[in-house]
N, C-alpha and C positions, 0 to 999 in steps of 0.2 A: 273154872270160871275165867273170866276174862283179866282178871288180877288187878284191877285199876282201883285204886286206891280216891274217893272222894271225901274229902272230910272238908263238911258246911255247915254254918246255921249255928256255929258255937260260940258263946260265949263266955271267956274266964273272967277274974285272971285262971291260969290253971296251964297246964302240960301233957302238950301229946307224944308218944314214943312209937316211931315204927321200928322196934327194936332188931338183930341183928340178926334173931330165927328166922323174918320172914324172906334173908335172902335164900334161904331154904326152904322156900315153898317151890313145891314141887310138881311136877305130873309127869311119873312114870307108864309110857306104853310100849307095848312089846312089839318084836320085829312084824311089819310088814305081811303077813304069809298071802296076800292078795298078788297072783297071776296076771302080768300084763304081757296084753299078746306080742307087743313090738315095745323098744326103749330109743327113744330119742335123748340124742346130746343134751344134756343140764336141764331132762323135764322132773316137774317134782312126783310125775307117777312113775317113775321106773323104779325097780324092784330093788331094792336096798337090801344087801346083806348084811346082817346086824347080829352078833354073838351075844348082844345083850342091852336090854332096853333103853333105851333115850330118856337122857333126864332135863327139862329147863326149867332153870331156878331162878327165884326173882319176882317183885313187882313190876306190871308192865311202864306206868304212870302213876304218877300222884297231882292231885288236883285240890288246889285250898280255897276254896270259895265263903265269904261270907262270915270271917272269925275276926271276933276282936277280944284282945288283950290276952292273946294266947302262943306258946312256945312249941312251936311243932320240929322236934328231934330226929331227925334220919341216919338212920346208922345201918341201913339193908341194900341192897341193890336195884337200883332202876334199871329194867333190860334197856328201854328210851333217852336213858339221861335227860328227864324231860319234869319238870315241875311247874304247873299254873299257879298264878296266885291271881284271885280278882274281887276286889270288895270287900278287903279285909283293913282292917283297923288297930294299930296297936299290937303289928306281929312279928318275933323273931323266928327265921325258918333258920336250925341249924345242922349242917351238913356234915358228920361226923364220922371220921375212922375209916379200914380201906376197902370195906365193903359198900360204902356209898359212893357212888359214880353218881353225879347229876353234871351233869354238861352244858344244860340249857335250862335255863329259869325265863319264863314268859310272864310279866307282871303289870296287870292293868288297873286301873282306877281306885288305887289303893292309897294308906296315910301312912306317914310311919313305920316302914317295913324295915327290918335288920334282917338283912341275910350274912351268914355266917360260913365259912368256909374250914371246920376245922381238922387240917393233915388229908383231906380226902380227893380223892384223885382225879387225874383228868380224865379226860372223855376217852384220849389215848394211852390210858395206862396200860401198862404191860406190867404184870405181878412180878415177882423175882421166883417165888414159888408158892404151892400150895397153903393155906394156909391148915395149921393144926395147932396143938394146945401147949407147944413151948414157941414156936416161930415169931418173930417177931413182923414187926408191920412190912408190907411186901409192897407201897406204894414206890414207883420209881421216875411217874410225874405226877404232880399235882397241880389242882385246879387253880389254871388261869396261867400254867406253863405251856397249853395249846391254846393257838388262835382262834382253833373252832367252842372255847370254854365261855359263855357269856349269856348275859342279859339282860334282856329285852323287858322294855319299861314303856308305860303311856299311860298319861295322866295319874302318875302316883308322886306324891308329895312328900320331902322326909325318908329319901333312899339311903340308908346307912347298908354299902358292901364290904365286908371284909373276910384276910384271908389269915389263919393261925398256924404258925409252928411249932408244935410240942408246949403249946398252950398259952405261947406269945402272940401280938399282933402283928404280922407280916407286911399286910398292904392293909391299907383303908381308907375309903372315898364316902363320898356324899353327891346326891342328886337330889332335884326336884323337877318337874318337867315345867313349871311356870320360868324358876329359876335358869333354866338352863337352854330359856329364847324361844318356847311353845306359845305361838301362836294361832286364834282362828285363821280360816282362810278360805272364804266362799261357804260352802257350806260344812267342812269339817273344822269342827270344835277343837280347839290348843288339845284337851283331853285326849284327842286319836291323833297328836303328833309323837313317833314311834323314837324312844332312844336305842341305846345299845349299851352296857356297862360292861370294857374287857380290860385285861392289861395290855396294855402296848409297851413294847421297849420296856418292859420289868416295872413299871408305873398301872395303877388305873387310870383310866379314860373313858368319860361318857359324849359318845360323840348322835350326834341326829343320823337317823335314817333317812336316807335318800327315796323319794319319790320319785316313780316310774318316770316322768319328765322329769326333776333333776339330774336323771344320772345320763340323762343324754345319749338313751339308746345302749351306753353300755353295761355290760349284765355281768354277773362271776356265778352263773347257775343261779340255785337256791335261794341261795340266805341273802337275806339284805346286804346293802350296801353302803356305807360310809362316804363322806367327802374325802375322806384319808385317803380309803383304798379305792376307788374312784379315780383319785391324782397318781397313784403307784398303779395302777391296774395301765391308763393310759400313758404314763412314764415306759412300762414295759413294752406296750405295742411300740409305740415310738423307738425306743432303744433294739427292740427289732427289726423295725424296719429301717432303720439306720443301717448297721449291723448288715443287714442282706442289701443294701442299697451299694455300701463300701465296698466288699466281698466281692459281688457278682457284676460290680458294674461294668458295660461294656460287652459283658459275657453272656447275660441272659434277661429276660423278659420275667417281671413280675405282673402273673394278671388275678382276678377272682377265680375263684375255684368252687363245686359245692361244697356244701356244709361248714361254711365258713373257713372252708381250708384257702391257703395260697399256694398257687401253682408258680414252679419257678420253672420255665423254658429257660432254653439253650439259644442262642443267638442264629441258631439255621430254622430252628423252629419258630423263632417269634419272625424273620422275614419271610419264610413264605405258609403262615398261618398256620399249620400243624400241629396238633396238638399230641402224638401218638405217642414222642419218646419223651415222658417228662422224668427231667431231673432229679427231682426232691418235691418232694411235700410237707410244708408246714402248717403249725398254727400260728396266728399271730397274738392268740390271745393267755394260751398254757405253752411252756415244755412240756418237754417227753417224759422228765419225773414227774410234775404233777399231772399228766394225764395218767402216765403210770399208779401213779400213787391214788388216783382218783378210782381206777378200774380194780385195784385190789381191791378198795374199801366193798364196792359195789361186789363185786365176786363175795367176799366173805358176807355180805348179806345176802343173798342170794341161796348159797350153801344154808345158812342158817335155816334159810325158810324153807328148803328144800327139804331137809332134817326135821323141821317140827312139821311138814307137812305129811310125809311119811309114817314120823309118831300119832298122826290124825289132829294134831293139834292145828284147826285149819285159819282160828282166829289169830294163833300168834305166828302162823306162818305170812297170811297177808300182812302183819305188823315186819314183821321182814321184807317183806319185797316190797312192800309200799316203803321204807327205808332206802332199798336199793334205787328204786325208783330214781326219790328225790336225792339221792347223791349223784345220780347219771344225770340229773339237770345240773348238773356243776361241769359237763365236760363241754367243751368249747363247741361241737358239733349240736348243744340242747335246742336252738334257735329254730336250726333246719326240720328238728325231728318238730318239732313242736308245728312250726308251718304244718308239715307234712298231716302231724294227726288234725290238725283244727282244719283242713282241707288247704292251706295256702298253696304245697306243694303239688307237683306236679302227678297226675293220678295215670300209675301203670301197674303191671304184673309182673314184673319185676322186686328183688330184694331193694331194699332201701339202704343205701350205704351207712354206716354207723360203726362209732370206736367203741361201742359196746353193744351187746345185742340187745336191746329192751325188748322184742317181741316175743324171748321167752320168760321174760322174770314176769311180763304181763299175761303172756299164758296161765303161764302157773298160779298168779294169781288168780285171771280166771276161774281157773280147776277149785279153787278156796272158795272162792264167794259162791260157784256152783252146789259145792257141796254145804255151804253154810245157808242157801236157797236166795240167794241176794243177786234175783238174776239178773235182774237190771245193771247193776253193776259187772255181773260175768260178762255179760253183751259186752257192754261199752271194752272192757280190756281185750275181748276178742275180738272186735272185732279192730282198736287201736293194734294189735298186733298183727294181724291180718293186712293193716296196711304198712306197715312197717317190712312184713316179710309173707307175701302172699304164699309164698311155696312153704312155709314152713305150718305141717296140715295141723299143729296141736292148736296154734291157733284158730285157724280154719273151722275145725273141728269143735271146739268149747265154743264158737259164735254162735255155731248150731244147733246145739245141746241148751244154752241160751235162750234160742229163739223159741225150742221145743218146747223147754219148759215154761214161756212163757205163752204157749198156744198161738204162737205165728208160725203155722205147719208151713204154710207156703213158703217162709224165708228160709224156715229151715232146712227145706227140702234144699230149696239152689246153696244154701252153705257147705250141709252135707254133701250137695254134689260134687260142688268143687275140691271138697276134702278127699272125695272119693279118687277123682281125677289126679290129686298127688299118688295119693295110695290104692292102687282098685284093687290091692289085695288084703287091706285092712279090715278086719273081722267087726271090731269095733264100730268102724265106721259107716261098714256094709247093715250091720244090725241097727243102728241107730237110723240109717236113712230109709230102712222098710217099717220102720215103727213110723216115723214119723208120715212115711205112705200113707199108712194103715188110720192113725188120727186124723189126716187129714181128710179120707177115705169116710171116717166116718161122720165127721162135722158137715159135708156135703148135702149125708144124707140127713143130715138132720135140719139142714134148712130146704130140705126138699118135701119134710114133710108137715 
C-alpha cells in the first residue's frame, strides 16, 4: 500500500503508538527479469542486476488531523521525515528513539500543541552501525543539530517545542502565532501568516516566513525563507562580489551570464566584446560545496527511486524523485529552469544547460505515473523533460506514450516521431509509433462512418 499513516477524528484523553515494528514494514520484490532493448544513463527502466530482492522499510507519512486531548508516540521510521498536524486540540506529538527521523513538522490552525523531540535524530543522521539486540543507540546527530530540522506553524496558539537528552530537557521554546506579530493583511487572515520553529546558534528561534514580495526577489530553492537568512543570504552575494570585485580588478570584466551564472572575462575580451575565452564561472548565490552538497543529496534520491522503481514499487519511486526534484530547486541555476519549463525561456532543440539533470529524474518519473495510469501527470513530466533536453529520447518518448494513452493519436504520433529521429533504431519506439498509426487509423474511420 502506500504507507501513509492518517489518524483523525479522535478524541481522548487517551494514547496512540506507532511503535518501532512498523519501521519494518516491508515490501519485498524480486530482480527485475524484464528485457529492455537499449539502457540509458540513470534511466529507472534499465535492467538492474540484483542477487537478491529489494527491501523498503518504513512509513512514508504520518498526518494528524482533527485529535483532541491525545498523545500520539513515534518511535518508527518516516521515509519523508515529514508530520502534518491540522485541527487538533490538546496534543503532545512525541518523537522517540533512533529509529524515528522526522525532520519537518507542518502545523496549522491548531491550540495547544507539545511537540517533543526525545534522543531522535536528524534529518541528516548517519547511524554509527546497524542496529541489533545488544547495540546501543546509533544516533550521531540529533534533531535540530541540522538547519534543515524544523517547524512550520500557522495559526496555532500554545506552541510548546522541545528537545530531550537521555530524558532531560535540552532546549525548550514557546510560540503563538497572535503572540508572535500575525497579522491580517488584505485579504489573508493572521491565521495563514507562516512561522518557522528551528535552532539557531544552539538556541530555539521562531522566526516569520517571508512572503514572495518580502523577500525581494531573492530565493534559497525550496523551503521558505526567513528575514535572518534573507540578510545572510544577501550578506553572502555581497561579500562575493566584493571579493571578485578586489581580486580581479583591473583585470577582467564582470557581466550576466545564463542561468544565473557570472561570467568573468579577461580584460582583451571585455574591450573588444568577445565572449569565446571565458575565465571562470561562478555563482553568486551558492559555492562549489554547497552546490556540491546540494547535487549529492539529489543523486541519492534519484538512486532511491531508481531502486524502488525497478522493485515495481512505482508509488514510492515517484515519492523519491518528486524529493529529488524539490532539492534541485535549491540549486542556484532553479530560476532559469523554472522560466524555461513555464515557457519564460527561450524555445530551441537544443539541451538546456543545467548543474543537474532534471529531464531525467522527470523522465523516470514519467515512466511511474505511466505505469500508475496518471497520465496527465506523465504528460506534463515528459513533456517538462523534453524541454529541458530535447535529445534525450526517454523523455520524448514517455510524452508519447502519454499522449497515447490518453487517445491524442495525432500528438502522439509527432512525439513518437521525434523520438524516432533520436533513435530510428529503437524497437520500442518503432512499435509504439505503428500502434499508435493503427489507433489513429482506426478512430478515422470511425468518424467516417
Amino acid at each position: 500500500g502506500k504507507r501513509v499513516i492518517n489518524v483523525c477524528d479522535t478524541r481522548g484523553p487517551g494514547k496512540i503508538v506507532l511503535t518501532q515494528d512498523l519501521s519494518n514494514l516491508e515490501s519485498a520484490t524480486p530482480s527485475n527479469t524484464i528485457l529492455q532493448p537499449k539502457s540509458f544513463k540513470d534511466d529507472a527502466e534499465n535492467k538492474e542486476q540484483m542477487t537478491k530482492p529489494t527491501i523498503h522499510r518504513g512509513i512514508i507519512k504520518l498526518n494528524l488531523r482533527n485529535l483532541h486531548q491525545c498523545t500520539v508516540i513515534v518511535k518508527c521510521k518516516i521515509i519523508t521525515g515529514t508530520v502534518e498536524i491540522s485541527h487538533c486540540k490538546d496534543v503532545t506529538l512525541i518523537v522517540q528513539g533512533d529509529d524515528a527521523t522526522v525532520v519537518t513538522v507542518q502545523a496549522d490552525l491548531c491550540t495547544n500543541i507539545d511537540i517533543q523531540f526525545h534522543d531522535s535524530p536528524s534529518g541528516k543522521n548517519i547511524p554509527l552501525r546497524v542496529r541489533d539486540t545488544t547495540s546501543g543507540p546509533t544516533t550521531t546527530l540529533f534533531w535540530g543539530q541540522d538547519e534543515d530540522d524544523r517547524i512550520y506553524h500557522a495559526g496555532v496558539s500554545k506552541l510548546r517545542v522541545s528537545t530531550y537528552r537521555d530524558g532531560f530537557v535540552d532546549l525548550e521554546t514557546r510560540a503563538d502565532y497572535l503572540e508572535n506579530g500575525a497579522k491580517a493583511v488584505g485579504n489573508a487572515a493572521a491565521e495563514e501568516v507562516q512561522f518557522v520553529t528551528s535552532v539557531v546558534g544552539g538556541e530555539f528561534a521562531t522566526e516569520k516566513v517571508l512572503t514572495a514580495g518580502e523577500a525581494r526577489g531573492v530565493k534559497q530553492g525550496a523551503r521558505p525563507m526567513t528575514e535572518r537568512e534573507l540578510k545572510v543570504l544577501e550578506k553572502k552575494k555581497s561579500q562575493i562580489e566584493e571579493a571578485l570585485d578586489e581580486k580581479l580588478k583591473g583585470m577582467v570584466q564582470i557581466k550576466d551570464g545564463p542561468n544565473g551564472k557570472v561570467k568573468v572575462l579577461s580584460s582583451k575580451e571585455s574591450s573588444d566584446g568577445k565572449d569565446d575565452d571565458v575565465v571562470e564561472e561562478v555563482y553568486a548565490s551558492a559555492t562549489k560545496e554547497e552546490i556540491d552538497g546540494i547535487i549529492s543529496s539529489v543523486e541519492e534520491q534519484k538512486a532511491k527511486g531508481n531502486e524502488a522503481f525497478t522493485s515495481g514499487e512505482y508509488a514510492q519511486a515517484v515519492l523519491y524523485y518528486t524529493m529529488a526534484i524539490d532539492r534541485a530547486a535549491e540549486l542556484p541555476d532553479a530560476t532559469s529552469v523554472t522560466e524555461k519549463l513555464s515557457g519564460g525561456g527561450s524555445s530551441c532543440s537544443s539541451k538546456f544547460e543545467q548543474l543537474f539533470p532534471r529531464h531525467i529524474v522527470l523522465s523516470n518519473r514519467s515512466a511511474c505515473f505511466l505505469k500508475l495510469g496518471h497520465h496527465e501527470k506523465a504528460l506534463k513530466d515528459g513533456t517538462d523533460a523534453e524541454l529541458l533536453d530535447p535529445t534525450y529520447v526517454k523523455g520524448v518518448f514517455r510524452k508519447g506514450l502519454a499522449l497515447h494513452a490518453m487517445g491524442r493519436y495525432q500528438e502522439a504520433i509527432k512525439s513518437l516521431s521525434s523520438a524516432q529521429k533520436v533513435e530510428p533504431k529503437n524497437k520500442q519506439i518503432k512499435q509504439a509509433l505503428q500502434f499508435a498509426e493503427v489507433r489513429m487509423t482506426q478512430e478515422m474511420r470511425k468518424r467516417m462512418r
